[in-house]
MDAnalysis code that builds the backbone (N, CA, C; Angstrom):
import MDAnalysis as mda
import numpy as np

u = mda.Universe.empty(477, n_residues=159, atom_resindex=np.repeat(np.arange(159), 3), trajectory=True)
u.add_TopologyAttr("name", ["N", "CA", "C"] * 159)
u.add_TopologyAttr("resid", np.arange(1, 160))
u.add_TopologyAttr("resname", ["UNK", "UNK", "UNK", "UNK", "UNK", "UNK", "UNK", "UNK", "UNK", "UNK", "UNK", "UNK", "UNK", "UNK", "UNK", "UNK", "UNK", "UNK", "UNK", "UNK", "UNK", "UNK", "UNK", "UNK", "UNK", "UNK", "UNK", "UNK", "UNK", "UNK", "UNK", "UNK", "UNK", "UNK", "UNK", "UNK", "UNK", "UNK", "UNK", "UNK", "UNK", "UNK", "UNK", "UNK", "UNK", "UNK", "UNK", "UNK", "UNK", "UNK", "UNK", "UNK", "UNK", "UNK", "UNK", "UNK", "UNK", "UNK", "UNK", "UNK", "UNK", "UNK", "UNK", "UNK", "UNK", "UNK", "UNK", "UNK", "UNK", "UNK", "UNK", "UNK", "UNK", "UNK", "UNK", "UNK", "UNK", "UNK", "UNK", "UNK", "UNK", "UNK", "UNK", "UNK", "UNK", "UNK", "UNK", "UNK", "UNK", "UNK", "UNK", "UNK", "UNK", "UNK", "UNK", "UNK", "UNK", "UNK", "UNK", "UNK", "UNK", "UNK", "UNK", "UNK", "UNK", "UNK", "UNK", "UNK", "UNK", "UNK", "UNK", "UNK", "UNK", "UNK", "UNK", "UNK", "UNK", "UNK", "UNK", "UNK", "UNK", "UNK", "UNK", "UNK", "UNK", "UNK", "UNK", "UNK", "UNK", "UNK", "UNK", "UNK", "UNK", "UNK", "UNK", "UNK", "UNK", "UNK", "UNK", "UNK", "UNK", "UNK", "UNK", "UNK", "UNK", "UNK", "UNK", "UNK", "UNK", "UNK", "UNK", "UNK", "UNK", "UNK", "UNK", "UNK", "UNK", "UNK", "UNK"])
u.atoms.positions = np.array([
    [-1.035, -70.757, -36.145],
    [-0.361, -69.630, -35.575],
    [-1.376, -68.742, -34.864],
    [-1.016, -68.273, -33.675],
    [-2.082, -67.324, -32.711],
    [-1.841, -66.525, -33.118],
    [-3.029, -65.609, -33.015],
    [-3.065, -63.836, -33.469],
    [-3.062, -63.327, -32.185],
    [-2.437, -62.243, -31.743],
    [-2.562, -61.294, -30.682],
    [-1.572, -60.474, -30.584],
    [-1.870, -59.904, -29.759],
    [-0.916, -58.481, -28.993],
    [0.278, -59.344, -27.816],
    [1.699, -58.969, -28.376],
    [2.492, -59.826, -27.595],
    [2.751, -57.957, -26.895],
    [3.963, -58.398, -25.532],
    [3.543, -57.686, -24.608],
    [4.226, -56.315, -24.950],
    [5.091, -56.616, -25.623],
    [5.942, -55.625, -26.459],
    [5.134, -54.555, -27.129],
    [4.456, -54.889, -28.162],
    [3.561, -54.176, -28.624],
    [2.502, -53.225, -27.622],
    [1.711, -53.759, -26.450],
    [0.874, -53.716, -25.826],
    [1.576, -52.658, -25.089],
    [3.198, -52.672, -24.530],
    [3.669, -51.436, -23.787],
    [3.938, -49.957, -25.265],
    [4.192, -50.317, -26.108],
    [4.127, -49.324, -27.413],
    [3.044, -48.578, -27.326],
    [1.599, -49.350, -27.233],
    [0.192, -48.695, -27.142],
    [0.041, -47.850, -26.001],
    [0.614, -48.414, -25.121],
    [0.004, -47.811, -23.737],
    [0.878, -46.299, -24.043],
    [2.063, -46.610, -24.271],
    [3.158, -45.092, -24.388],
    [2.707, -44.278, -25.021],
    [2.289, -44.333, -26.263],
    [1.572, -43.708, -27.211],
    [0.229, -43.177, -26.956],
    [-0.542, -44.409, -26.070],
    [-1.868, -43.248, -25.719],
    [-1.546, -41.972, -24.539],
    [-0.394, -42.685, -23.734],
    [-0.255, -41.669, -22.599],
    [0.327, -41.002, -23.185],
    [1.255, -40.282, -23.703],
    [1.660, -39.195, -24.682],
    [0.172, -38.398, -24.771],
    [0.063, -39.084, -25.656],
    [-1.676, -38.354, -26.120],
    [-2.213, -37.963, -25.303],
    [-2.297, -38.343, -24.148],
    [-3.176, -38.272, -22.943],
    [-2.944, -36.990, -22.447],
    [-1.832, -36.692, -22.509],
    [-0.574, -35.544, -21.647],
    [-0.480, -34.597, -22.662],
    [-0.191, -34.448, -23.547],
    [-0.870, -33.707, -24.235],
    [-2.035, -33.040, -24.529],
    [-3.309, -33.778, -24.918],
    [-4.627, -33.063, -24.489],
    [-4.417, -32.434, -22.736],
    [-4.407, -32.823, -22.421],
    [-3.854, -32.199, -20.943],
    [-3.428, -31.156, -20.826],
    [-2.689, -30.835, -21.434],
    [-1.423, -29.603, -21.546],
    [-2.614, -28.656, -22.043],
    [-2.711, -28.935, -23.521],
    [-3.697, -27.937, -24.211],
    [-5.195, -27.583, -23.315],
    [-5.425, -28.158, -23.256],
    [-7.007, -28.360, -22.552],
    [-6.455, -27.254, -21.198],
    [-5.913, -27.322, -20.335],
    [-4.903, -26.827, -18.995],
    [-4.842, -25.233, -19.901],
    [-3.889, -25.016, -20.755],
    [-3.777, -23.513, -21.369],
    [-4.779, -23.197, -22.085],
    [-5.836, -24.043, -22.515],
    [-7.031, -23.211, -22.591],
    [-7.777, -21.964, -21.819],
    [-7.810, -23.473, -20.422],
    [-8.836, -23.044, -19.357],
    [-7.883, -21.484, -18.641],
    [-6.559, -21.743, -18.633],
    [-5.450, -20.270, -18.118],
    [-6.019, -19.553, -19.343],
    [-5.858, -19.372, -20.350],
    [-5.732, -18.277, -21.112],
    [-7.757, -17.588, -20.880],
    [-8.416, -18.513, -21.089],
    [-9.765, -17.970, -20.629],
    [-9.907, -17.231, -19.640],
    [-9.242, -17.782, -18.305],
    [-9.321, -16.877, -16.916],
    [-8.497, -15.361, -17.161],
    [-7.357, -15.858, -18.086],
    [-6.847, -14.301, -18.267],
    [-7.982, -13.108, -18.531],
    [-8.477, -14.104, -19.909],
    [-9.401, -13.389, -20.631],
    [-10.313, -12.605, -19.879],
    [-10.768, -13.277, -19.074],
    [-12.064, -12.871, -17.888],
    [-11.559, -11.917, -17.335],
    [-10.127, -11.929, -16.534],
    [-9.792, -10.895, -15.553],
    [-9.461, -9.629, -16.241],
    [-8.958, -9.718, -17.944],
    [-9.080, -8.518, -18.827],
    [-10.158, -7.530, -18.790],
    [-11.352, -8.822, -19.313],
    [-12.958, -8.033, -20.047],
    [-13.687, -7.467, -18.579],
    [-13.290, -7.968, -16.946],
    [-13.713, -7.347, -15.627],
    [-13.248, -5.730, -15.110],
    [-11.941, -5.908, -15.859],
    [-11.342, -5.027, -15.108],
    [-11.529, -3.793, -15.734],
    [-11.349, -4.146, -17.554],
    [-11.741, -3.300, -19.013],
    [-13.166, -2.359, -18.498],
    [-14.026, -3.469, -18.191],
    [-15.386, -2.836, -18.132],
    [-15.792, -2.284, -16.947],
    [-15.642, -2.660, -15.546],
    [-15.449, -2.000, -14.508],
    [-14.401, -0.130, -14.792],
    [-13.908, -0.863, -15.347],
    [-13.033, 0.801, -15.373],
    [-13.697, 1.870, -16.804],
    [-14.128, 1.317, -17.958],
    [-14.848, 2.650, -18.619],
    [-16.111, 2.434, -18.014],
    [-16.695, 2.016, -17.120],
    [-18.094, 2.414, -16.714],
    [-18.037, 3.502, -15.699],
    [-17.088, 3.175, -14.729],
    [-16.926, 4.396, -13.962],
    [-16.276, 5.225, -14.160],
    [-15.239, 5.432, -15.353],
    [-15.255, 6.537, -15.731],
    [-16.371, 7.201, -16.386],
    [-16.882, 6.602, -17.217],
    [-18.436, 6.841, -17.941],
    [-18.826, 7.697, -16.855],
    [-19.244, 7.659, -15.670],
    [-20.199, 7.444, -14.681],
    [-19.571, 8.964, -14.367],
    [-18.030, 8.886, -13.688],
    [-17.504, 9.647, -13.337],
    [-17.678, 11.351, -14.012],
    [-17.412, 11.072, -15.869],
    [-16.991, 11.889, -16.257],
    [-18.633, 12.605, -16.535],
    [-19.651, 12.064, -16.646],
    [-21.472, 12.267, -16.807],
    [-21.223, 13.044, -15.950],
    [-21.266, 12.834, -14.814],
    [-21.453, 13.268, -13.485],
    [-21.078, 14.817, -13.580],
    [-19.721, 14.552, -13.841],
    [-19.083, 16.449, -13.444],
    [-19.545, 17.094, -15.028],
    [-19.657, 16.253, -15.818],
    [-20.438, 17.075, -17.227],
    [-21.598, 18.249, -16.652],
    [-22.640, 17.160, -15.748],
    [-23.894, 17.973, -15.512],
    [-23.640, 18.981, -14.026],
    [-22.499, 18.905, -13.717],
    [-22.951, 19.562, -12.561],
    [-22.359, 21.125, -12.700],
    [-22.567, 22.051, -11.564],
    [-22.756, 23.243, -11.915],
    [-21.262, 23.720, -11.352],
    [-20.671, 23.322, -9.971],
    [-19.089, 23.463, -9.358],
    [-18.847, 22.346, -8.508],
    [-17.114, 23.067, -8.380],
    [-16.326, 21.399, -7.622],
    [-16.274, 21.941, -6.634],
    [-16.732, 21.257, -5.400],
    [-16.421, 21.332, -3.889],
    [-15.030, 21.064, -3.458],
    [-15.600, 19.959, -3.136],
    [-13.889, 19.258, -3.134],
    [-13.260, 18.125, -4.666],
    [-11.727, 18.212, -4.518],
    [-10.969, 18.898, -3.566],
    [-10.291, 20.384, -4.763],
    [-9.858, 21.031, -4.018],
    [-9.265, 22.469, -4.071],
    [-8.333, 22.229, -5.232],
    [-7.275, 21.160, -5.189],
    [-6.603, 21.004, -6.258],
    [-6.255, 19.502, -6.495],
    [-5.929, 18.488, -5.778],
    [-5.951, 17.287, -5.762],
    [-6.234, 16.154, -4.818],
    [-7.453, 15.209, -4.952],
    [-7.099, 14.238, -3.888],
    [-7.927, 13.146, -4.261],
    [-8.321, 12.347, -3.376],
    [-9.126, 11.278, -3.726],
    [-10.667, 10.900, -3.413],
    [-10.618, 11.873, -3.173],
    [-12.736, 11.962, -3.234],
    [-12.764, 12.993, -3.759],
    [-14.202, 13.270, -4.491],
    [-14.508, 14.465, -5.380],
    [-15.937, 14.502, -5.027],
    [-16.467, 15.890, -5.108],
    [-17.772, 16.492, -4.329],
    [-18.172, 17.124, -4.935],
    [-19.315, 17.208, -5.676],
    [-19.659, 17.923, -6.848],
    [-21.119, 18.787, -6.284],
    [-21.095, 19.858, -6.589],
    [-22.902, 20.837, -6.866],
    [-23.297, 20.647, -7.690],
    [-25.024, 20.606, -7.802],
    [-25.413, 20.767, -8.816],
    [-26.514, 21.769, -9.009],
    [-27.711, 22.430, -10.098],
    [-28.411, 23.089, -9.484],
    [-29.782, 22.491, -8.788],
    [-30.042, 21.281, -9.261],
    [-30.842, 20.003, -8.137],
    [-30.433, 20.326, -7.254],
    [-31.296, 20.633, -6.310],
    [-30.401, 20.438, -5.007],
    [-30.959, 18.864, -4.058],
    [-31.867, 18.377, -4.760],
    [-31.705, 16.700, -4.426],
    [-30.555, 15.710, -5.150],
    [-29.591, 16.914, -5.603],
    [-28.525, 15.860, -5.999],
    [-27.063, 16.138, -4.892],
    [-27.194, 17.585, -3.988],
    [-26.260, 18.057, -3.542],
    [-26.189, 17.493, -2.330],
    [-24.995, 17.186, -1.825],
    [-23.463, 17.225, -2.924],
    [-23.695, 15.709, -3.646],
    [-22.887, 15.521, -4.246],
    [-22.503, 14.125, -5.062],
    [-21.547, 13.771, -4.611],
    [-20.857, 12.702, -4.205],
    [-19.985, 12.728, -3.710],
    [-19.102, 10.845, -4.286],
    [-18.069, 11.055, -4.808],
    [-17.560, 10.286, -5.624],
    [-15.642, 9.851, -4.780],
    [-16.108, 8.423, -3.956],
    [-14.971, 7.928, -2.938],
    [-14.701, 6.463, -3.191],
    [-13.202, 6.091, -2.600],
    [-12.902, 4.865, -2.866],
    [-12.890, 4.112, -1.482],
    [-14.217, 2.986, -0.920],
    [-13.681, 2.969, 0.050],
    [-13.462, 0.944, -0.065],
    [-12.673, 0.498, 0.591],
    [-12.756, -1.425, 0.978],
    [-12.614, -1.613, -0.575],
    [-11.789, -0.911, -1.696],
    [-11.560, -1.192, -3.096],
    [-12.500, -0.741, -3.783],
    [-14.032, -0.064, -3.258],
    [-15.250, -0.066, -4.408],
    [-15.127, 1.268, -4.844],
    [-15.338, 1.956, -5.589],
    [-15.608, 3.453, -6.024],
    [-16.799, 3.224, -5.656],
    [-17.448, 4.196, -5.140],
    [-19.001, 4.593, -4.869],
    [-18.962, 6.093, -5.194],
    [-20.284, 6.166, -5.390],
    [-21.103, 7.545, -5.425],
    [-22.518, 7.341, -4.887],
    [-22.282, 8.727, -3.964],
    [-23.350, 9.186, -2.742],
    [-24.041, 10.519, -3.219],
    [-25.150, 10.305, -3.799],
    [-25.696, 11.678, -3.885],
    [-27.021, 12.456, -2.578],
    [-26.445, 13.137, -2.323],
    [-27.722, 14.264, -1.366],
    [-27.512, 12.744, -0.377],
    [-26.615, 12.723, 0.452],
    [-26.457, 12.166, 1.716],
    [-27.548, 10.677, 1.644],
    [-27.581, 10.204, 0.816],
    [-28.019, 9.259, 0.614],
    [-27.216, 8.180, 0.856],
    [-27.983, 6.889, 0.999],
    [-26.881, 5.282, 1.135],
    [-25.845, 5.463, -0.477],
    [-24.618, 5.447, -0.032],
    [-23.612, 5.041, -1.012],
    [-23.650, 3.639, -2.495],
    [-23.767, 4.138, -3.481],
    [-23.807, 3.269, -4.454],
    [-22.530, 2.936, -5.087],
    [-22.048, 1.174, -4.765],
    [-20.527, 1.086, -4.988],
    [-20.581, 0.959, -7.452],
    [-20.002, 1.620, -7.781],
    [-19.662, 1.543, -9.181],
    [-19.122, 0.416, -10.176],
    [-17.889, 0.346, -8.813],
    [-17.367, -1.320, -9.272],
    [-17.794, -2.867, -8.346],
    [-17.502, -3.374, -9.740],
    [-17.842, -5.037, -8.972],
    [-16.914, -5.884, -7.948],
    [-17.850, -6.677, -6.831],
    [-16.669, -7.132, -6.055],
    [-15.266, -7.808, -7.015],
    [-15.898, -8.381, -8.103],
    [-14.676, -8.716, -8.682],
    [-13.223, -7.977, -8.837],
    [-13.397, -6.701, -8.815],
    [-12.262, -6.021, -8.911],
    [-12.011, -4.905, -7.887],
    [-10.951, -4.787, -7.779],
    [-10.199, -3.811, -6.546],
    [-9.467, -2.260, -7.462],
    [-10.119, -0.904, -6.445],
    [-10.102, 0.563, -7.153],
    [-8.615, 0.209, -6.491],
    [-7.442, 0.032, -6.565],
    [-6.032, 0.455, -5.865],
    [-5.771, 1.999, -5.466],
    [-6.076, 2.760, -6.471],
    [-6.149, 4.214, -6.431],
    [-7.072, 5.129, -7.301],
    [-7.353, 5.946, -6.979],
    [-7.999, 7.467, -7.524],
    [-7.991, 8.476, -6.944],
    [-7.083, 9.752, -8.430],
    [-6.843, 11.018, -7.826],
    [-7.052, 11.911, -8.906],
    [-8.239, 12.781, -8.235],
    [-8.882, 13.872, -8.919],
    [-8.508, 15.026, -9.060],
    [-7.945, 15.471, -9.832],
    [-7.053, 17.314, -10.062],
    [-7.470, 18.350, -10.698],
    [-8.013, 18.967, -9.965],
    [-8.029, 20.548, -10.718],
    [-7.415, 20.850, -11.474],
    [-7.723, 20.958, -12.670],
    [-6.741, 21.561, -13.886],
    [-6.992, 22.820, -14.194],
    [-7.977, 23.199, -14.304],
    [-8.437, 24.937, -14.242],
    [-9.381, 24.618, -13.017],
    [-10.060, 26.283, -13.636],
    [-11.472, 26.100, -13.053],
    [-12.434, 25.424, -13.152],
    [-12.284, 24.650, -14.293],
    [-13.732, 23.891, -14.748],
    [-13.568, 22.851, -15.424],
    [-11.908, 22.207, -15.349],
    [-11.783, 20.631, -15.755],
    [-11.155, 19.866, -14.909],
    [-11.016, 18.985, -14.513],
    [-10.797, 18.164, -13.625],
    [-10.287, 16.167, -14.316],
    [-9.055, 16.280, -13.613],
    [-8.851, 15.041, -14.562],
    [-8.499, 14.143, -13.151],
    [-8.957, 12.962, -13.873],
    [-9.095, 11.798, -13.275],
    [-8.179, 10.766, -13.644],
    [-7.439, 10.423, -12.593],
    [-6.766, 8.686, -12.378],
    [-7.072, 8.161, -11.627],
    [-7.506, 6.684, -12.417],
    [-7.949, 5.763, -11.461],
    [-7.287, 4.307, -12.014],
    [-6.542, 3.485, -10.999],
    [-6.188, 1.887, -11.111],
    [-7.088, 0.895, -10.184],
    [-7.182, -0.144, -11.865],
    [-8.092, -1.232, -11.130],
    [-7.486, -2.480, -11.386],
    [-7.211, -3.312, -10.120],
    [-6.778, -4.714, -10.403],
    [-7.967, -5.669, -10.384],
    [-7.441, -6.894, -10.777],
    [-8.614, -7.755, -10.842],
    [-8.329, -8.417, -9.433],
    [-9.409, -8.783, -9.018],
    [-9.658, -9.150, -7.208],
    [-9.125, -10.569, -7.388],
    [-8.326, -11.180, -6.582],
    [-7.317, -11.952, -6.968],
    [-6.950, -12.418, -5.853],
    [-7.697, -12.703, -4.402],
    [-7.348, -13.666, -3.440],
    [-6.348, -14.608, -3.385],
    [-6.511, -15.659, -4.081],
    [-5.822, -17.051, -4.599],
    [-4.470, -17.047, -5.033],
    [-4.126, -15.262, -5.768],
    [-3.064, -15.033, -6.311],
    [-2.586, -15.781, -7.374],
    [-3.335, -16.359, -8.425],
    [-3.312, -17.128, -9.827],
    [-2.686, -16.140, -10.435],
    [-1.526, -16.565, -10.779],
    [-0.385, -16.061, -11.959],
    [-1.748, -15.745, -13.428],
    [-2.680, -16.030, -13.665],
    [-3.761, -15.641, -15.042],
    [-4.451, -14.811, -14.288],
    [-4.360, -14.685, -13.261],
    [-5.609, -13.806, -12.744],
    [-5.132, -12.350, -12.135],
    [-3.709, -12.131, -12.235],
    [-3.191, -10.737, -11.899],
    [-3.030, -10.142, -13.038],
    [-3.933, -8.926, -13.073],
    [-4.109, -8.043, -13.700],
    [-4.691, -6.670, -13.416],
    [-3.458, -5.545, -13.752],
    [-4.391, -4.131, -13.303],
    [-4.162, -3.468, -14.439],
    [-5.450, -2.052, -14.881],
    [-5.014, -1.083, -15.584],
    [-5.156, 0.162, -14.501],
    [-4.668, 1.387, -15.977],
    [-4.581, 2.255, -15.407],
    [-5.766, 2.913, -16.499],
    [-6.290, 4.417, -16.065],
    [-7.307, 4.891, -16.571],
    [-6.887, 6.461, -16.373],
    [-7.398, 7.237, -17.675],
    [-6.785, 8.196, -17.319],
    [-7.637, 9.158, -18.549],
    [-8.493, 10.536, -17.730],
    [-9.333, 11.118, -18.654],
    [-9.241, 12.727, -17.486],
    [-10.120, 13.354, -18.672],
    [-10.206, 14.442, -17.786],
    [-11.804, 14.832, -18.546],
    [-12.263, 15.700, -17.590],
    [-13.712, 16.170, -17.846],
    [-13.551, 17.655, -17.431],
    [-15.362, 18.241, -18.164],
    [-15.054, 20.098, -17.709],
    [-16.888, 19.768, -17.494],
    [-16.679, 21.116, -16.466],
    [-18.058, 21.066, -15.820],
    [-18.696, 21.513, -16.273],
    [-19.953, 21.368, -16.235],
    [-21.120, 22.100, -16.688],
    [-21.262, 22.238, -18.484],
    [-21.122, 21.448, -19.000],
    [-20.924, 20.436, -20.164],
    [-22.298, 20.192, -20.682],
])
């Protein structure tokens, strides 16, 4: 009597590994999505408390607000340095930058992510609160890779 794999059997194997196959597939596939989420989270997370960080330092040390009067989207700060005057804190092509004493502009955030908005308000005389939204930069438009927050603090001057 011959021993072997009759053909019956041999299509059983094949079904069974491809199952398997398609499976690791699947998983392996929602790994690599849930990682990219992950990424466009921890970019957007950290891009946004750094410049607020940055933001809220800033009007801590300085001495008055230039602009604006009561609300808008650049903010202009004095200080008593006057190699720091003005400071000047704008959103331009998605980057937040800050320009101090007419100097080349330093952008805050990474190309990875896009400022959508920021608006700075006089709340008294001497606090000033800040909103700012950041999406994650997202060309390709990957359903894991759209993601924005929102950010939302206020600071007082001369701190």
């Amino acid at each position: 009597m011959k021993k072997g794999f009759t053909i019956i059997e041999f299509m059983i194997y094949i079904s069974i590994l491809s199952v398997a196959i398609a499976a690791m597939g699947l998983v392996s596939m929602n790994v690599f999505s849930v990682g990219a989420r992950t990424d466009a989270i921890q970019e957007v997370a950290h891009n946004g408390r750094f410049a607020m960080h940055k933001i809220g330092s800033t009007i801590n040390e300085a001495n008055s607000l230039i602009i604006p009067s009561q609300q808008g989207s650049i903010i202009q700060l004095a200080f008593t340095d006057p190699s720091r005057n003005p400071t000047t804190f704008d959103v331009t092509a998605g980057k937040l930058r800050i320009t101090e004493a007419g100097r080349s502009p330093i952008n805050l955030t990474t190309s990875k992510v896009v400022v959508d908005r920021i608006f700075f308000t006089r709340v008294s005389n001497d606090s000033i609160r800040v909103e700012m939204n950041i999406s994650f930069h997202n060309p390709q438009n990957l359903p894991e890779h759209n993601f924005n927050n929102f950010f939302l603090s206020s600071f007082v001057l001369g701190r």
